[in-house]
Structure formats: structure tokens, C-alpha cells
C-alpha positions in Angstrom: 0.0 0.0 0.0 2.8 2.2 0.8 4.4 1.8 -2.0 1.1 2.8 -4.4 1.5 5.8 -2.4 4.5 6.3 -3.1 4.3 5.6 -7.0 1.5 7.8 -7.3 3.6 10.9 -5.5 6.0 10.3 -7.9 3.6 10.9 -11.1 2.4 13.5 -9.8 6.0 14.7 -9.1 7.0 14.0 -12.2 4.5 15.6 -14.1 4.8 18.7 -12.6 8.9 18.4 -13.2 8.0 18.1 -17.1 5.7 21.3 -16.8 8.0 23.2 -14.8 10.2 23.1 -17.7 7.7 25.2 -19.6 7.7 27.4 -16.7 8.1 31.5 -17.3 9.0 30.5 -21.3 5.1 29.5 -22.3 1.5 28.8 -21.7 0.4 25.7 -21.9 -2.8 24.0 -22.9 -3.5 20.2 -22.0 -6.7 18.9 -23.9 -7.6 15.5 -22.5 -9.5 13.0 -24.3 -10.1 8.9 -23.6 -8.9 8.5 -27.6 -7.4 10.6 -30.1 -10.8 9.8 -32.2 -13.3 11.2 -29.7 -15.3 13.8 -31.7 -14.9 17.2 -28.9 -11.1 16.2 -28.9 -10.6 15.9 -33.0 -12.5 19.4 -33.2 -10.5 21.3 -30.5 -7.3 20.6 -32.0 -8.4 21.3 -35.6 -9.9 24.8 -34.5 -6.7 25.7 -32.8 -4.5 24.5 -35.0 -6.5 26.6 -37.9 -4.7 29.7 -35.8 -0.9 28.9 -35.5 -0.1 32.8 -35.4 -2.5 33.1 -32.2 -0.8 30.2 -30.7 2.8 31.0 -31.1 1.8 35.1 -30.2 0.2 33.9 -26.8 3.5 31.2 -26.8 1.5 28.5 -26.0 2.2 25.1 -26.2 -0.6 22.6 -27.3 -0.3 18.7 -25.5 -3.0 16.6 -26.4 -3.2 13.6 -23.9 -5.6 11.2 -25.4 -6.0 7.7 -24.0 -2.6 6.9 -22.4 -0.3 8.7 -25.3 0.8 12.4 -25.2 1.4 14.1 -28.1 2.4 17.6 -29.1 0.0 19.4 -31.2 1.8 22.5 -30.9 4.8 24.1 -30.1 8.1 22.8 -28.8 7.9 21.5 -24.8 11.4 20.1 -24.7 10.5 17.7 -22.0 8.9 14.3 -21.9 5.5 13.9 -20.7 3.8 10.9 -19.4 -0.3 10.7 -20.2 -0.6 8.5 -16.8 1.2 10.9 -14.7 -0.4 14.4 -16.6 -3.7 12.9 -16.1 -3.0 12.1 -11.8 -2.0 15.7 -11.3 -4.9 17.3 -13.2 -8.0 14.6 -11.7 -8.8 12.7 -15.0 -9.1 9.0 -15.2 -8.5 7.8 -18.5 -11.8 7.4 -19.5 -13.0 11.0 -18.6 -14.8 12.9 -20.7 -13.0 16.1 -23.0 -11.5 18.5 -20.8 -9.3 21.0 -22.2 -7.1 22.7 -18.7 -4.8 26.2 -19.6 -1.6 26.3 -17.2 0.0 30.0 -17.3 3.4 30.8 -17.4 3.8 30.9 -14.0 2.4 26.9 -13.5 -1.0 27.8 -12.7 -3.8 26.4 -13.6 -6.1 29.8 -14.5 -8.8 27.7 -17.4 -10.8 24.7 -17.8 -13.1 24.2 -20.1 -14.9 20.4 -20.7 -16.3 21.3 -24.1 -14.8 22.4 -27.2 -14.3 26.2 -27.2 -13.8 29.2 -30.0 -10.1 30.0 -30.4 -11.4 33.8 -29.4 -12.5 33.0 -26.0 -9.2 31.6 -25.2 -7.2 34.4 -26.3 -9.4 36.5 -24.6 -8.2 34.8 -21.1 -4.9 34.9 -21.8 -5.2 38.4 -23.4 -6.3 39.5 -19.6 -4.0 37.8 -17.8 -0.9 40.1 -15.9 1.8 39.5 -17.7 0.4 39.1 -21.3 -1.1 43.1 -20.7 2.6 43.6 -19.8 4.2 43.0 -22.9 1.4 45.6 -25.0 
């Protein structure tokens, strides 16, 4: 029992040493799926990906963990991530339901959304946010 403690600690440590890597460089946006076929997951990355020159202005990076692989949609991350471990420190089993989560540059979580969203609404949050009003 311990030691499934234990284990579990260490995902969660683990994924928030792959994040933190990202930390104070870029934003990043986690869309969780059960499959890479589920219909809300296929849409969300196709409407963000339609507006690359939004992503890479707001320097966000895209990971789309669907079923238990974790692939980059967008952007660079320069560090491994693990679906198991991204899903224990954000709460979703592997079966839940679309959920797209927005971490700031600081390592925050500051957006979730659990249906696909316009690309507008999302800039519009990071658009607000302290140190994106900074840089204008």
C-alpha cells in the first residue's frame, strides 16, 4: 500500500517536473481526451491548430493527452511527458470525458473548459492575464 502511495507521489511529481520546464517560457494547454478519435477532442485541435499565429503570439504550447499517449499538437515543450502521470496531477481517469485545462506561465492552472471552445474565447483569457497586458 505504501508503495502505491508512493508511485502515485512520484507521477504527480513527475509531471509537474515536465511542466515546470515550460515554466516562465510559455503557456500551456492540456486537452484530455479517452482516444485521439473522440469527436470534442478531433474538433479542439483542428480549430486551434487553424490559428498557429495566435498560438505561437500567446507562446503557447498545445499537449494533447488522449488515451494513455501524449502528443504535441503545438509548439516545442522540450521535455517528456507521461499521459498517466499528466492525467493524476490534473484529476482525470483515463476514461473521462473532454476536458481542455490552460496552465500560465507561472504553472498555474487559470482555465478549464470540458467542451470544445472558439479560439477567441481563449485568447481573450490569456489576453487578460498580468503579464500578457505587460508586454502591449
Amino acid at each position: 500500500m505504501a508503495s502505491l502511495i508512493l508511485m502515485a507521489g512520484l507521477s504527480t511529481a513527475s509531471a509537474q517536473s515536465d511542466l515546470d520546464a515550460l515554466r516562465w517560457k510559455n503557456r500551456i494547454l492540456v486537452l484530455f481526451a479517452p482516444s485521439a478519435d473522440d469527436p470534442a477532442f478531433v474538433r479542439q485541435s483542428r480549430t486551434l491548430l487553424a490559428d498557429r499565429e495566435a498560438l505561437a503570439e500567446r507562446e503557447l504550447v498545445v499537449l494533447g493527452v488522449a488515451g494513455d499517449r501524449v502528443e504535441t499538437l503545438y509548439g516545442d515543450p522540450k521535455a517528456r511527458h507521461e499521459a498517466a502521470a499528466l492525467r493524476r496531477h490534473f484529476g482525470q481517469a483515463a476514461a473521462s470525458p473532454f476536458e481542455a485545462i490552460l496552465i500560465g506561465k507561472d504553472g498555474g492552472v487559470k482555465w478549464r473548459r470540458d467542451a470544445p471552445f472558439d479560439i477567441g474565447g481563449l485568447n481573450a483569457v490569456i489576453d487578460a492575464m498580468p503579464m500578457r497586458r505587460a508586454l502591449r
